[in-house]
ZAGU-461167 format. One record per residue: x negated, y negated, z negated of N, C-alpha, C, CB in turn. Coordinates in Angstrom, 2 decimals, always signed. Glycine has a CB too. Example, Ala and Ser with C-alpha at 12.3 -4.5 7.8 and 13.67 -1.06 7.14 Angstrom:
BEGIN
<<-13.19 +5.69 -7.80> <-12.30 +4.50 -7.80> <-13.20 +3.30 -7.80> <-11.31 +4.47 -9.05>>
<<-12.85 +2.25 -7.08> <-13.67 +1.06 -7.14> <-12.90 -0.03 -7.87> <-14.08 +0.60 -5.72>>
END
This chain:
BEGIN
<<-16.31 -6.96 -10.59> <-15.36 -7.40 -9.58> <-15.12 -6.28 -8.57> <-15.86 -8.68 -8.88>>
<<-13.59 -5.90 -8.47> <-13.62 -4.77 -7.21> <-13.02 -5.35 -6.25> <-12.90 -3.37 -7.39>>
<<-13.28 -5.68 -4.70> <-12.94 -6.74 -3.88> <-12.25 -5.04 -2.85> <-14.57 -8.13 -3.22>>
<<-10.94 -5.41 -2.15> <-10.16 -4.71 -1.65> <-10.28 -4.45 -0.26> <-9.16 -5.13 -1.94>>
<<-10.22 -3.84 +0.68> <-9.75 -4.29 +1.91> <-8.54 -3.77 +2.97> <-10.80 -4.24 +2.50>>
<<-7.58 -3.87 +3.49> <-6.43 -2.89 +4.18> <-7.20 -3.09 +5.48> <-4.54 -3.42 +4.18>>
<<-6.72 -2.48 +6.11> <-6.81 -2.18 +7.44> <-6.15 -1.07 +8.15> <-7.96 -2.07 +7.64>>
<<-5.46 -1.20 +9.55> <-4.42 -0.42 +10.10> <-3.60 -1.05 +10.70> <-3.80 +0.26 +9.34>>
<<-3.61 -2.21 +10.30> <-2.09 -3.03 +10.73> <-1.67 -2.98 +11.89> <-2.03 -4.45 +10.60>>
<<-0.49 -3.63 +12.45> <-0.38 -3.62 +14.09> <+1.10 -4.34 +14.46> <-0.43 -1.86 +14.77>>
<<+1.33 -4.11 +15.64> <+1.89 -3.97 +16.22> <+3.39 -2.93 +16.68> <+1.08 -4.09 +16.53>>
<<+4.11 -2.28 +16.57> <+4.40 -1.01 +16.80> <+6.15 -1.04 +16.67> <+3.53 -0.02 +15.71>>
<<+6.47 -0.16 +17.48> <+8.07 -0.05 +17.56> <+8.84 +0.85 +16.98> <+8.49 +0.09 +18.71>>
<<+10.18 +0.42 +16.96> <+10.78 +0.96 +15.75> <+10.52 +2.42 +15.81> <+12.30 +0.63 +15.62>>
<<+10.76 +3.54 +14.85> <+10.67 +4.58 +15.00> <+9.32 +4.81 +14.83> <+11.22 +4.91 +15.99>>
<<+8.33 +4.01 +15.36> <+6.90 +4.37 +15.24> <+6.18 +4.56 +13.98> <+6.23 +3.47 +15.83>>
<<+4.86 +4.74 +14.21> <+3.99 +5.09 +12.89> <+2.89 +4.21 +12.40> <+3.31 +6.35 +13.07>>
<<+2.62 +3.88 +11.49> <+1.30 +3.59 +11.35> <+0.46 +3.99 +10.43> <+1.20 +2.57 +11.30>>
<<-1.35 +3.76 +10.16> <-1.40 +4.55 +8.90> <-2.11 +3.45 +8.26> <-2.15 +6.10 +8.87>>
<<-1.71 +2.66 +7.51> <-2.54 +1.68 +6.79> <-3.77 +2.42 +5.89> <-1.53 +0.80 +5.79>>
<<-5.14 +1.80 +5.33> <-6.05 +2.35 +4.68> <-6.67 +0.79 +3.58> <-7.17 +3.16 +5.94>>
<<-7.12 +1.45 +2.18> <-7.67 +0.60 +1.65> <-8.89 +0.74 +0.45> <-6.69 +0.03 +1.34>>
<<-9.47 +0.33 +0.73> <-11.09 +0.67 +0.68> <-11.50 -0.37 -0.36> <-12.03 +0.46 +2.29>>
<<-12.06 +0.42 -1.49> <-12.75 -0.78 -2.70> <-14.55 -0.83 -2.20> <-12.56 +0.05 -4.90>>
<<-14.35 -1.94 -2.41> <-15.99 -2.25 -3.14> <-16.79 -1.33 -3.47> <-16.04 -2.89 -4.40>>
<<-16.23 -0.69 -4.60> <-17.15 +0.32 -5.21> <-16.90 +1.70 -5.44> <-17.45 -0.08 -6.31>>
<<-16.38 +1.95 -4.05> <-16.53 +3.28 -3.05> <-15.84 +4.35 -4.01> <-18.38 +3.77 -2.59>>
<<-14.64 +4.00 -4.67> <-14.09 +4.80 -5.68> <-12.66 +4.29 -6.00> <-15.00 +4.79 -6.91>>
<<-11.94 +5.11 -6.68> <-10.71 +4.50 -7.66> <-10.50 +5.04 -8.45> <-9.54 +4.30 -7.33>>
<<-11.29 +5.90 -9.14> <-11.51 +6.86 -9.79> <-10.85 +5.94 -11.23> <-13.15 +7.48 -9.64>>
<<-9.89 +5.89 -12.32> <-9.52 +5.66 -13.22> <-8.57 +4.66 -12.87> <-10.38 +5.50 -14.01>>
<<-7.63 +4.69 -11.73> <-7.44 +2.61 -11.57> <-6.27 +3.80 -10.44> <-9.45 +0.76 -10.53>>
<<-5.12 +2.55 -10.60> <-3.89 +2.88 -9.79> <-4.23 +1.68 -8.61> <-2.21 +2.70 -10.77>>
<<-3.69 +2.49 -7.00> <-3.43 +1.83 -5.96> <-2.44 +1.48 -5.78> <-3.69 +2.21 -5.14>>
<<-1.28 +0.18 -5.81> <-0.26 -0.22 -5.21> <-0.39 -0.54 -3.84> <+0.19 -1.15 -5.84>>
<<+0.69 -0.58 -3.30> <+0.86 -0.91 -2.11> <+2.39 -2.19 -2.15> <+1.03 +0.66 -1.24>>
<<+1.88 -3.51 -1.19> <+2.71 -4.26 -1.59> <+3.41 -4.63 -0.39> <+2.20 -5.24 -2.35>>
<<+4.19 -5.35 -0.23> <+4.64 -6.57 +1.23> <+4.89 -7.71 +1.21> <+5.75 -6.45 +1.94>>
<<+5.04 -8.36 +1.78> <+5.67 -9.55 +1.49> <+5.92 -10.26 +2.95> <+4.77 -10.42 +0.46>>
<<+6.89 -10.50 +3.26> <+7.33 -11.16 +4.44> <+7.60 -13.14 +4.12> <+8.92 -10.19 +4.87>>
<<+7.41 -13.38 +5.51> <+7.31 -15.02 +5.16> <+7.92 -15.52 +4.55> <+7.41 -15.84 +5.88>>
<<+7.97 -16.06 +3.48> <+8.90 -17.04 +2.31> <+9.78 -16.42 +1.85> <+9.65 -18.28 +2.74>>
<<+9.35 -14.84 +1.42> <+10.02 -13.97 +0.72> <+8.86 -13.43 -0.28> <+10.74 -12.90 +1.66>>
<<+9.54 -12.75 -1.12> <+8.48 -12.67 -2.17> <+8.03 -11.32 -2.48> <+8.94 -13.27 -3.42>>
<<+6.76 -11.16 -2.42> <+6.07 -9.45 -2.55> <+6.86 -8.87 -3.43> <+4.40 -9.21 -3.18>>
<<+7.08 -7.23 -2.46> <+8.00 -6.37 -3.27> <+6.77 -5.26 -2.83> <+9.93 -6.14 -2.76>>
<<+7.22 -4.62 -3.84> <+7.16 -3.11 -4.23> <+6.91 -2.07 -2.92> <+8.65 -2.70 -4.98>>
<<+5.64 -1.35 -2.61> <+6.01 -0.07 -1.80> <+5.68 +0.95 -1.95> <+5.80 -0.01 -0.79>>
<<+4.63 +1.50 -2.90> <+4.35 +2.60 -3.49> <+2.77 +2.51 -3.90> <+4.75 +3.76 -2.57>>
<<+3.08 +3.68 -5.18> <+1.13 +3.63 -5.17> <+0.85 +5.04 -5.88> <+0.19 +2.02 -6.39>>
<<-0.25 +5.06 -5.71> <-1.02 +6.32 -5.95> <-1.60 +5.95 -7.36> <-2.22 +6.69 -4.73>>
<<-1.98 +7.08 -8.47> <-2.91 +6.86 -9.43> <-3.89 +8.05 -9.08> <-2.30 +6.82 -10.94>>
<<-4.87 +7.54 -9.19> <-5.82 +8.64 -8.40> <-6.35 +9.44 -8.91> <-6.77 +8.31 -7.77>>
<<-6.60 +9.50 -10.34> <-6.57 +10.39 -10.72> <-6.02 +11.72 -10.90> <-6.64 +10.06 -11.10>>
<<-5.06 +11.67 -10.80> <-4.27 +12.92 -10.80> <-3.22 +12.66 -9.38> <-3.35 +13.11 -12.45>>
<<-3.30 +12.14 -8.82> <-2.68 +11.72 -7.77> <-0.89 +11.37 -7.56> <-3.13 +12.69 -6.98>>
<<-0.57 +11.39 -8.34> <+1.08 +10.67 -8.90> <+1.20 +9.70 -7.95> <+1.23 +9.83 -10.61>>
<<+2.26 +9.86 -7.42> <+2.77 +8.88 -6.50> <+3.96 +8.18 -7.27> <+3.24 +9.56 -5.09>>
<<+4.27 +6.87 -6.45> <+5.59 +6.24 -6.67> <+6.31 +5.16 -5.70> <+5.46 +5.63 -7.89>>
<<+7.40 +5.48 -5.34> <+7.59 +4.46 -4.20> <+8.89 +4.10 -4.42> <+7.37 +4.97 -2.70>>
<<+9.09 +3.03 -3.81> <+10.14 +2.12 -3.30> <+11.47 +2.44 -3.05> <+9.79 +1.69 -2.24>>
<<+12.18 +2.96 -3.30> <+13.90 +3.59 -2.92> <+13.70 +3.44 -1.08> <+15.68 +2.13 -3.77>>
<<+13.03 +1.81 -0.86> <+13.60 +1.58 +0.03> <+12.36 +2.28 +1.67> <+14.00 -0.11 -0.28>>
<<+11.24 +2.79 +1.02> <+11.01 +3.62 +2.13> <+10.22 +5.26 +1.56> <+9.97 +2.61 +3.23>>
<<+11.12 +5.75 +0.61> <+11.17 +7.23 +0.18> <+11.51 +8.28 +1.35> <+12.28 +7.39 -0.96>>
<<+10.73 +8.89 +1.78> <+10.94 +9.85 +2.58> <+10.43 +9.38 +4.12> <+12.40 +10.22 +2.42>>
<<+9.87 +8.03 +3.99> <+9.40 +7.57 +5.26> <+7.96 +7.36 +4.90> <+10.16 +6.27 +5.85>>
<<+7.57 +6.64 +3.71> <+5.71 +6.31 +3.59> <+5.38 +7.18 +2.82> <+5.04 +4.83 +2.93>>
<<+4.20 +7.84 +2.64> <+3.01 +8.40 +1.87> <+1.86 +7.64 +1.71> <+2.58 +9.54 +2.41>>
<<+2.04 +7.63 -0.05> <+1.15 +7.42 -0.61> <-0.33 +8.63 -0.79> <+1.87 +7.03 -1.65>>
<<-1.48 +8.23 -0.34> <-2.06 +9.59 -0.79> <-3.73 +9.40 -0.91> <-1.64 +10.86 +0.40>>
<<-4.58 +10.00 -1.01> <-5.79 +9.88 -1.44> <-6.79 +10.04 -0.20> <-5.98 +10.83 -2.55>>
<<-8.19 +9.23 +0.42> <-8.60 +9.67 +1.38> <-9.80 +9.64 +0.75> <-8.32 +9.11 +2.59>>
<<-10.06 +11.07 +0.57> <-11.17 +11.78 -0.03> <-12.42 +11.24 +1.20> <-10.81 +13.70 -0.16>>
<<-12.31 +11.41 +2.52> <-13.47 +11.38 +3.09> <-13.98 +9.92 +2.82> <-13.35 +11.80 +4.54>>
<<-12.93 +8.96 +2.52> <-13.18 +7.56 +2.89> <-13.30 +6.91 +1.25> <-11.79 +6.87 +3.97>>
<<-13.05 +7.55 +0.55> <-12.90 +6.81 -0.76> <-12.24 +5.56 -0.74> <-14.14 +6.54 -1.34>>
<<-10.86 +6.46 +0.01> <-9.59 +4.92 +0.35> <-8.37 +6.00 -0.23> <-9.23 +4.14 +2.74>>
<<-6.92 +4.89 -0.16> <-5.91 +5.23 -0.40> <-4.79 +5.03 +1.17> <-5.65 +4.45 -1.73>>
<<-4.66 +5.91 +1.67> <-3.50 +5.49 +3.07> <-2.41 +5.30 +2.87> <-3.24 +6.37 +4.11>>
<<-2.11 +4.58 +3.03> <+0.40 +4.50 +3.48> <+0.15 +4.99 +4.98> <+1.76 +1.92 +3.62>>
<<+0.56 +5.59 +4.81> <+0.99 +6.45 +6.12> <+2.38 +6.01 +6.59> <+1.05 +8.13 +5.80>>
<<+2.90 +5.37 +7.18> <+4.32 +5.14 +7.82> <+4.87 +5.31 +8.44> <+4.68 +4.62 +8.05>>
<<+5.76 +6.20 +8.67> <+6.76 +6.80 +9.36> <+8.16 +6.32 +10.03> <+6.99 +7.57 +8.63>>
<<+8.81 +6.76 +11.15> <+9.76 +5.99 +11.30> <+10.34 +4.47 +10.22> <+10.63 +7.03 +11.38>>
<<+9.34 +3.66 +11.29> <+9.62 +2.35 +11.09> <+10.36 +1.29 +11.68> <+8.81 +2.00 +11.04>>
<<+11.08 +0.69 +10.51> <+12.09 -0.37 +10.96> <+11.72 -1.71 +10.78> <+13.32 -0.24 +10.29>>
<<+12.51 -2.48 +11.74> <+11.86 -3.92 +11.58> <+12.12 -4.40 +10.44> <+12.27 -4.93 +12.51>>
<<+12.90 -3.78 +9.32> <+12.90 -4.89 +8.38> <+11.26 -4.30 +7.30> <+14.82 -4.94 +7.37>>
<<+11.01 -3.42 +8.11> <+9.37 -3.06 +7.51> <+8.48 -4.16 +7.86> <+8.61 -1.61 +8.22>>
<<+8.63 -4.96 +8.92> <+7.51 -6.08 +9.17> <+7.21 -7.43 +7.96> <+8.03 -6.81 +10.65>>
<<+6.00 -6.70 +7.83> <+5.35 -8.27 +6.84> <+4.43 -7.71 +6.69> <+5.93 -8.98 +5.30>>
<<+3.78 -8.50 +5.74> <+2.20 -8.56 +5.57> <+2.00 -7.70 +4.03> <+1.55 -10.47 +5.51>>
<<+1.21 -6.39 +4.23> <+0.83 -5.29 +3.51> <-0.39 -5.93 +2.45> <+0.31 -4.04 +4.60>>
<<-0.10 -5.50 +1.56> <-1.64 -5.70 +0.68> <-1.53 -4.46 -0.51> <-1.79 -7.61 -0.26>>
<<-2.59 -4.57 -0.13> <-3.10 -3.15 -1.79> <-3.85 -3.61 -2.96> <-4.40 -1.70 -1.33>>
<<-3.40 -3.25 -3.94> <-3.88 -3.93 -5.12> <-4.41 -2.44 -5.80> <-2.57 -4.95 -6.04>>
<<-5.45 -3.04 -6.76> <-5.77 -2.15 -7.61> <-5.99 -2.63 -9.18> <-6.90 -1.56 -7.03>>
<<-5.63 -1.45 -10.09> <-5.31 -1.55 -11.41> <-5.25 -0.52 -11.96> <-4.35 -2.12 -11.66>>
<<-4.55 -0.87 -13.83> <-4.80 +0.18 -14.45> <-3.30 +0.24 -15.59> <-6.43 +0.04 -15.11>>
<<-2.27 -0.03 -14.51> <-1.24 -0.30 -15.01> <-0.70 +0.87 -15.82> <-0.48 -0.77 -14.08>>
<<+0.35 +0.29 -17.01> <+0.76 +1.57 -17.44> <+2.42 +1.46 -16.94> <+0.46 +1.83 -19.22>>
<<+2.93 +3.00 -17.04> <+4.35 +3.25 -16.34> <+5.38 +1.80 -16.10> <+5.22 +4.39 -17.41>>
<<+5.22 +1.58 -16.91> <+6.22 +0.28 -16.63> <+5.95 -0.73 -15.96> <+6.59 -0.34 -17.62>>
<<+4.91 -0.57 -15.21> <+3.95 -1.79 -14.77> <+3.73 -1.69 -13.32> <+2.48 -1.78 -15.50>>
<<+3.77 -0.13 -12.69> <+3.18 +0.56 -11.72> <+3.59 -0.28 -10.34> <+3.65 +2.11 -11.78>>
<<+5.05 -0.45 -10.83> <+6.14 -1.01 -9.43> <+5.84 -2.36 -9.43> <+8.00 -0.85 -9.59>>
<<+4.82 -3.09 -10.31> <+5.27 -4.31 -10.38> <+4.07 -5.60 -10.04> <+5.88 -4.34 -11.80>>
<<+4.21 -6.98 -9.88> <+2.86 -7.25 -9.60> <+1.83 -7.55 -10.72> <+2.88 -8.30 -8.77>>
<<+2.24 -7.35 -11.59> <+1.66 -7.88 -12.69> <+1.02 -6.41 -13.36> <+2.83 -8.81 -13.65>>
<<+0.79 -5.40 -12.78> <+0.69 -4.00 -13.17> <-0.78 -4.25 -12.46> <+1.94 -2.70 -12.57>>
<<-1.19 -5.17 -11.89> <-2.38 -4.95 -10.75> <-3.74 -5.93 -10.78> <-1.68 -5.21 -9.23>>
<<-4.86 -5.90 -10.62> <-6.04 -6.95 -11.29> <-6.33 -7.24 -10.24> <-7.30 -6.56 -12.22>>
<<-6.35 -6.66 -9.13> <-7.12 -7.07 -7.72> <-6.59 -6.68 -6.60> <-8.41 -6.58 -7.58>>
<<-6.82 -7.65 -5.21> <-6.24 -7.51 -4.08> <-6.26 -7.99 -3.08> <-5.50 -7.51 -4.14>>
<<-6.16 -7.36 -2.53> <-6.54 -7.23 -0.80> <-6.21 -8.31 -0.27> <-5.81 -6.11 +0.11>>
<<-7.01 -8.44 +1.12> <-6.32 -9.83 +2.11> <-4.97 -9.77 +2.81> <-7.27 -10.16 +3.41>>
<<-4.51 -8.44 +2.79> <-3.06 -8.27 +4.06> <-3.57 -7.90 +4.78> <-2.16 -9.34 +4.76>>
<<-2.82 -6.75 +5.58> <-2.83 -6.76 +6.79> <-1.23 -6.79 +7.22> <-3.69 -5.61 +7.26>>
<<-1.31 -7.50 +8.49> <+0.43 -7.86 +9.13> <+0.78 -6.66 +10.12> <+0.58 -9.59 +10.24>>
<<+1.87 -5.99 +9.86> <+2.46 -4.83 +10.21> <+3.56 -5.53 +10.71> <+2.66 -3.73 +9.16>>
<<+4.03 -5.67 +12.33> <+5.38 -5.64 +13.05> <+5.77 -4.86 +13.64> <+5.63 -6.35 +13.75>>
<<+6.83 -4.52 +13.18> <+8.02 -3.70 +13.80> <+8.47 -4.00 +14.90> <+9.08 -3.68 +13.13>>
<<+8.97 -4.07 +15.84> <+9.65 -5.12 +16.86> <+9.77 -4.27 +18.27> <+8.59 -6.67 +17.10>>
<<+10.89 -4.18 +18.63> <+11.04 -3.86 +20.36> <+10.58 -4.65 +21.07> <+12.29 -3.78 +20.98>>
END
């Protein structure tokens, strides 16, 4: 069993940053892809990018390319979204999943075996 955790969430205004982090169980991800997900209230988890950590391949979302990084935190044996100029329609609740999806799978939820509690990220003036 690899049990997940995010942490980072907040508060924060548009334009602002945050750096989400997510941390396995078993202090690794060594063979296993990190997604990164959202899902806002009575809307349904989409897609935001993920890392395969092994070789470190990223993949993200059309809809925040050039604003989040996906990337590897060697000291922490975590994966960060780093977020960059953020907009409110960025607010909802983040979760990271981990898996061993193949290409066609990466973007998707069913690409993923395990996952995190959320953390809630608002945007908001």
């Amino acid at each position: 069993q690899v049990q997940l955790v995010e942490s980072g969430g907040g508060v924060v205004q548009p334009g602002g940053s945050l750096r989400l982090s997510c941390s396995s169980s078993r202090r690794t991800f060594s063979n296993y892809a990190v997604g990164w997900f959202r899902q806002a209230p009575e809307k349904d988890r989409e897609f935001v990018g993920a890392l395969r950590w092994t070789n470190g391949a990223t993949y993200y979302a059309d809809s925040v390319k050039g604003r989040f990084t996906v990337s590897r935190n060697y000291a922490n044996n975590a994966v960060d979204l780093q977020m960059n100029s953020l907009k409110p329609d960025d607010t909802a609740v983040y979760y990271c999943a981990a898996g061993r999806p193949i290409v066609g799978t990466i973007r998707q939820l069913q690409g993923y075996d395990y996952w995190g509690q959320g953390t809630p990220v608002t945007v908001s003036s």
